[in-house]
C-alpha positions in Angstrom: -2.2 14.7 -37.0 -1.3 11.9 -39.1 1.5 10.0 -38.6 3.2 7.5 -40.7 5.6 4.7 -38.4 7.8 2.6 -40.6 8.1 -1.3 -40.0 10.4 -3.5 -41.8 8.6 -5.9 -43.7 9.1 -9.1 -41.4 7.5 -6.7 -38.6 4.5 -5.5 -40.8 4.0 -9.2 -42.8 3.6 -10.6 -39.4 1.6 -8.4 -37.0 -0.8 -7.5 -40.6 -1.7 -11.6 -40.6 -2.0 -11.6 -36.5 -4.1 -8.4 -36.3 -4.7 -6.3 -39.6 -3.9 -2.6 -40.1 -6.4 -1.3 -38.0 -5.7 -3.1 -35.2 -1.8 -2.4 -35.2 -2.8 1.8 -36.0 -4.7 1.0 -32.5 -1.8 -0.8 -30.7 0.3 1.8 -31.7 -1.9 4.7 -30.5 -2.4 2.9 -26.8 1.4 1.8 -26.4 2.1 5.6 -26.9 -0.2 6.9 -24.8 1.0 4.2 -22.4 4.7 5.2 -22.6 3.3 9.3 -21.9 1.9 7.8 -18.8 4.8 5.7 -17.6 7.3 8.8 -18.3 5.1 11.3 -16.4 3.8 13.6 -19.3 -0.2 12.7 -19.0 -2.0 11.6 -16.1 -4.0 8.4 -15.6 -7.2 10.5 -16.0 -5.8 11.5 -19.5 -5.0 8.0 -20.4 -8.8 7.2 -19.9 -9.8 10.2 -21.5 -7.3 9.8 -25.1 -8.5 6.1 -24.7 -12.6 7.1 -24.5 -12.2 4.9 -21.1 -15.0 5.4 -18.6 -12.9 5.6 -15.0 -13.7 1.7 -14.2 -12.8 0.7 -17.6 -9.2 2.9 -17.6 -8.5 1.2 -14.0 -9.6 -2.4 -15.8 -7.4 -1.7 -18.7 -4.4 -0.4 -17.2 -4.5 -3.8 -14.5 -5.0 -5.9 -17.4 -1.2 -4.7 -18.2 0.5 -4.5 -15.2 0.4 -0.6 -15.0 1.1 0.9 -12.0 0.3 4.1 -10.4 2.8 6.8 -11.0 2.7 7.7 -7.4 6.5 8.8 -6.1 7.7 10.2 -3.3 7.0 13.8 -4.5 3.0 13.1 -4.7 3.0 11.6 -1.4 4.4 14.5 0.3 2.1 16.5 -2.0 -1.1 14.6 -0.4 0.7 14.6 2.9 0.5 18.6 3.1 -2.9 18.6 1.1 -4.3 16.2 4.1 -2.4 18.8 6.7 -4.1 22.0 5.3 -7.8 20.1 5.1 -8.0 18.5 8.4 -4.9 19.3 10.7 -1.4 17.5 11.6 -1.6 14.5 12.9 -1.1 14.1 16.4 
């Protein structure tokens, strides 16, 4: 699917001399798949795997910018019963 995202000028003139149109098509494409991750709608495996990351490269990236773990509440409960049901309640 294409997509067309419209800059103002000052916006375009200034990130085409920092990076060129590929580069911003690029930034675009990683800050969106950034902001599905941070809202919950794709997983961090699915970040790696839109970004062609191998698992050690998805983990270097996403440090590089300060990502964290979407890891709530809800998931640790989640684990909590997962751990339960695989090797007993803790005592």
């Amino acid at each position: 699917m294409a997509l067309m995202v419209e800059l103002s000028p000052a916006i375009e003139r200034e990130l085409t001399k920092a990076w060129g149109h590929a580069e911003i098509a690029k930034r675009v494409e990683e800050a969106l798949i950034l902001a599905a991750y941070h809202e919950g709608v794709i997983s961090r495996g699915k970040v790696g795997e839109l970004l062609e990351m191998s698992f050690f490269e998805r983990e270097n990236y996403l440090a590089e910018r300060s990502v964290p773990y979407n890891y709530g509440p809800e998931e640790y409960e989640k684990d909590m019963h997962t751990l339960d049901r695989l090797m007993g309640p803790a005592e």
